[in-house]
Structure formats: structure tokens, C-alpha cells
N, C-alpha and C positions, 0 to 999 in steps of 0.2 A: 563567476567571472571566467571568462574563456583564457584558456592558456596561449600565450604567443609565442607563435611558431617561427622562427627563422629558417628558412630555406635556399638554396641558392639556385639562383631561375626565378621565374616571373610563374604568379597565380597560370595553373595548366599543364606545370613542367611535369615530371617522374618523379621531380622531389615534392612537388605538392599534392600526388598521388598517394606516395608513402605518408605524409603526415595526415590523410586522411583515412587512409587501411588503419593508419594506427591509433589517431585519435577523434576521430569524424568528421562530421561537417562543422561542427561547432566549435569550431577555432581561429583566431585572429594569426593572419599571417602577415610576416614580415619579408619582402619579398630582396635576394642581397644577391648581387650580381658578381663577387669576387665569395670564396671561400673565407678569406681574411675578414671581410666584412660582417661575414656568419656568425664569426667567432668573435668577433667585438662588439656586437647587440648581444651577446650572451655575458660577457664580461663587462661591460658596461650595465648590466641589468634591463635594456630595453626588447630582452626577448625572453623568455623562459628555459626553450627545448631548443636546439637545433638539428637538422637533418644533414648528414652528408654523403655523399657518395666516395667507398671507399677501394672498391675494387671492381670489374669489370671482366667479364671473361674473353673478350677480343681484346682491347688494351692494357689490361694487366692492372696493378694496384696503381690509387694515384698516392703516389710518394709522399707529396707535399703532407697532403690530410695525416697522414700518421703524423707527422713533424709536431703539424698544428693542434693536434689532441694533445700530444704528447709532453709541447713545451707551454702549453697554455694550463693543462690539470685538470681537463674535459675528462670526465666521467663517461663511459657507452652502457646505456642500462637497456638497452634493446638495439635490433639488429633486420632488415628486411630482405630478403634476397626477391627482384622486381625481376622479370621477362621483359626486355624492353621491345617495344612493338612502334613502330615510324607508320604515320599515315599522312597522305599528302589533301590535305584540306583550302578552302576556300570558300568567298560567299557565294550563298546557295544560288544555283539555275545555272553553275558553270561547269562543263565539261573538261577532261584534261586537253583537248582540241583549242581550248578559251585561253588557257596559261603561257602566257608567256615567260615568266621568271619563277624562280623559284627560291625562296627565300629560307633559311636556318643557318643553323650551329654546323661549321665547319664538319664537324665528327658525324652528325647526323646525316650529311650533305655524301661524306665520305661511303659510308656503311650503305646505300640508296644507289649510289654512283651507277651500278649494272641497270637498276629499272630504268634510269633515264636514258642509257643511251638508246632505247626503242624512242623516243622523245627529241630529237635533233635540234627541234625550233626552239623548246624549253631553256632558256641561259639559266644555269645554277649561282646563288649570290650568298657570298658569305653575310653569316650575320651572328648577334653577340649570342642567340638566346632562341629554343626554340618556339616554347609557347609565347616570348615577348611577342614575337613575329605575329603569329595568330593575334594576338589581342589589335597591334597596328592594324592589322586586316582587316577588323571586323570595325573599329573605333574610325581608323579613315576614308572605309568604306573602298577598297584598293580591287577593283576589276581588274582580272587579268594577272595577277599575283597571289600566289598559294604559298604556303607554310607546309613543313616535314613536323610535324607535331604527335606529341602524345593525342590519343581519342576523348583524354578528359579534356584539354584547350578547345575541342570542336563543340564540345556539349557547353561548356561555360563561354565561349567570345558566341555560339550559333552560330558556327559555320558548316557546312557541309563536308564530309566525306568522300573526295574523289576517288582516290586507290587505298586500298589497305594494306599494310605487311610490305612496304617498299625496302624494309631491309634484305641484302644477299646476303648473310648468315642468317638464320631463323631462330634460331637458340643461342640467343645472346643475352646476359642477363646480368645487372650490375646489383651487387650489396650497399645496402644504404646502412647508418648506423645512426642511431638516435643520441645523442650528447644535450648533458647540462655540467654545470660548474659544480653544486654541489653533489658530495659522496653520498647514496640512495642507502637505504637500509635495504641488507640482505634478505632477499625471498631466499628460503630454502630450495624452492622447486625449480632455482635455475642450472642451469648444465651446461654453461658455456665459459669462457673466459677469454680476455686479451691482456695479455703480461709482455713487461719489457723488462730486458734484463742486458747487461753487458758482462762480459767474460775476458778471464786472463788469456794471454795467449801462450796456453800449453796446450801441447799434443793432447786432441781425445775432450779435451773442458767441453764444448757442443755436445760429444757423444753422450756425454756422463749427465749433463742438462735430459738429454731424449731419453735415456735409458729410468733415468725417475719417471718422466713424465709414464715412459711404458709400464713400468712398475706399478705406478700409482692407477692403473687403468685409465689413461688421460690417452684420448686418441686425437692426435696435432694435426691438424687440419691446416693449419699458416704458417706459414714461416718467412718472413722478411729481414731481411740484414737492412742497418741505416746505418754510412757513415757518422762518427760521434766529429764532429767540424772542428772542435777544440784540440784534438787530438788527431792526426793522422795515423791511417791504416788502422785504424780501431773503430770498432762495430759495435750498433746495439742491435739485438736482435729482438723482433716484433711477433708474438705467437699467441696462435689461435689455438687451444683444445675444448674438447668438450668431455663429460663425462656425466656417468650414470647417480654415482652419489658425491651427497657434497660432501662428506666425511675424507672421501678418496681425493678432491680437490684441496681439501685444508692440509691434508699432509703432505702434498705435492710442494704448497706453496711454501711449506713451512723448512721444508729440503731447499728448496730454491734458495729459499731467502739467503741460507748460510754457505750456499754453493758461490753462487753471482757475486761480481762485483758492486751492481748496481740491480736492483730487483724493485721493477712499482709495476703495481693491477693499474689497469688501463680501465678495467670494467668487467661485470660478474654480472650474467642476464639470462635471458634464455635462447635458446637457437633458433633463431628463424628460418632453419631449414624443416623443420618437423612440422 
């Protein structure tokens, strides 16, 4: 039986690219157009896996997604880092000369914004989604209207390829992270980790957290502060290390545990930057 995949975007997007690096073609996707809704086909049981995007190197981390792993008890047992690439497609025998509008995702529409001004006649058109867009295209047959899309929407709706690499940064590249509900059994051969933890407010408590983690050969890679809502002026902090042995991560964790106020594994996987 095929694993069902929750993703947020429509069949074509970057998120249904990562579920396919990661687990092929041969998977039943659920296709969920709010992140909320990702995460409640996973909690209701009518998805398996979810995919989410959880940082960005032009926009930064999306906030929300920590919240939502966090207050919901999503597991991250894998992790993608994607180069994201914008190509402006449409149905086949049209030129960019042929377009008149141009249709996607606000952010996508944004990051594109310098190729179009050579393009005057072109109107840019907000929209929810950006491989949804390619599929309208192709399904209502829409001349004279093009999509800012991932390469894989053009190969599954057959559309064509007008311009490639329409983004003005060129090394842009967002992390996806793989979540299900229940806790995976420990591979050894992982080396990564995401811990949450909150801390008193004495002089130095942060330091004395980093200085384990350095001790412990844990090299921190993330660090995010999250208002605790219950509480004002009080933070939990969201961090990323990796490390060489797992021995050196159990005793990190095991310091943390009695250091922190509040101390949960988010997820123990392996790094998808290697």
C-alpha cells in the first residue's frame, strides 16, 4: 500500500517534489492548501507523512510551522534542503510575446518581479498556489496565460517551458522537513537533532545551554526564540545541532534535560545537508 502523503500546494509544487526525492513515485498525495490543514490529515489519520517548509534563506524561518510541530507532538524524522528554481510555463506553441498575464503565489510573483519589468505588457496576478495555477492551465486550456512554477508542474500538467531561473536571487533554497505523529525508532547513524527547551531568566542560563552543547561536540546550527503566549516576556528556544556520535548527543541531552525548565526532542534524523 502506498504511503499518503500530505503536502501543502497542489500535485507540482516544491513540496511534492520533496515527497518524491524522498519517497518516489509511488505515493498517494493529499494535496492541503493551509499548513493547518496538513497537520490535521495527519492527526485525524487520513495521511501518514507530512511535508513542511520550514525555513527559507530570503524569508527567514516560517514561525507559525515550529508552533504547529510543536503544539501538536509531530515527530521530524527527516529533513530536505531544495534550491528553489521559478520557471514561467504555459501551453505548448506560445512565446513570451503570447502572454498576456501572469499568474502565481504572491512570494513567487515577488522574487521574479526584476525579469518581468523587461515584459511591460505582461500584468502579474496574484494567486493561492503555484503549481494549482499550472494545473488550471493545462485542465482549462487558458491561452495567453502562464504560471511561475516548479519544472516538475510543467512535465505532469505538459506545459511548456518559456523562460527558466526567473528568480533575482539565484541561491535561494528552502528546508523542508518530513513529520508524522508517531515517535520512529532510533537509527543510530543519525546526526542531527531539533530540541525545545525554555529557560529561567538568570544571567548566563543561554550561555551555560551553548557551552554543553560545545562540550558535548554538538555544532548548533539553529537557533530560534518563540514567545511562550501563556506567559509574557518568556521564551522557548528552538535548536538545531548536529553531531558526529550518538553517544555525544545522549549526554548533551541528558544535561539539558536537568538544566531547562521545559526540555522535548522535536526529532532525531539525519541531515540533509550531507
Amino acid at each position: 500500500m502506498n504511503k499518503i502523503i500530505a503536502i501543502q500546494g497542489a500535485e507540482g509544487s516544491n513540496h511534492h517534489k520533496v515527497a518524491r526525492d524522498f519517497y518516489g513515485t509511488s505515493i498517494d498525495l493529499k494535496e492541503c492548501m493551509s499548513f493547518d490543514v496538513l497537520v490535521d490529515s495527519l492527526l485525524d489519520n487520513t495521511a501518514d507523512l507530512g511535508i513542511m517548509a520550514l525555513e527559507n534563506t530570503i524569508a527567514g524561518s516560517i514561525i507559525p510551522n515550529y508552533a504547529l510541530i510543536d503544539q501538536n507532538n509531530l515527530h521530524i524524522i527527516g529533513e530536505e534542503y531544495l534550491n528553489i528554481h521559478h520557471h514561467l510555463m504555459a501551453l505548448k506553441g506560445q512565446g513570451i510575446e503570447d502572454i498576456k498575464e501572469v499568474w502565481s503565489h504572491p512570494m513567487a510573483l515577488l522574487q521574479c518581479k526584476e525579469f518581468f519589468k523587461k515584459y511591460p505588457h505582461i500584468k502579474l496576478v496574484e494567486d493561492v498556489d503555484t503549481a494549482e495555477v499550472a494545473k488550471r492551465i493545462s485542465k482549462e486550456n487558458l491561452v495567453g496565460i502562464a504560471a511561475i512554477a516548479p519544472r516538475i508542474a510543467a512535465e505532469i500538467f505538459d506545459l511548456e517551458v518559456i523562460e527558466d531561473e526567473l528568480q533575482t536571487i539565484k541561491d535561494n533554497s528552502t528546508r523542508f522537513v518530513i513529520v508524522q505523529t508517531e515517535k520512529p525508532a532510533i537509527d543510530e547513524e543519525v546526526n542531527k537533532a531539533s530540541l525545545k527547551f525554555q529557560l529561567s531568566h538568570k544571567r548566563g542560563s543561554l550561555a551555560a545551554i551553548l557551552n554543553v552543547m560545545s562540550d558535548c561536540k554538538m555544532n548548533l546550527t539553529k537557533i530560534q526564540s518563540l514567545p511562550v503566549i501563556e506567559t509574557p516576556w518568556k521564551y522557548s528556544f528552538f535548536v538545531d545541532v548536529t553531531f558526529e556520535a550518538y553517544k555525544d548527543y545522549e549526554k548533551a541531552q541528558a544535561i539539558i534535560e536537568i538544566m531547562a525548565e521545559e526540555f522535548k526532542i522535536l526529532g532525531v534524523y539525519k541531515n540533509g545537508r550531507l
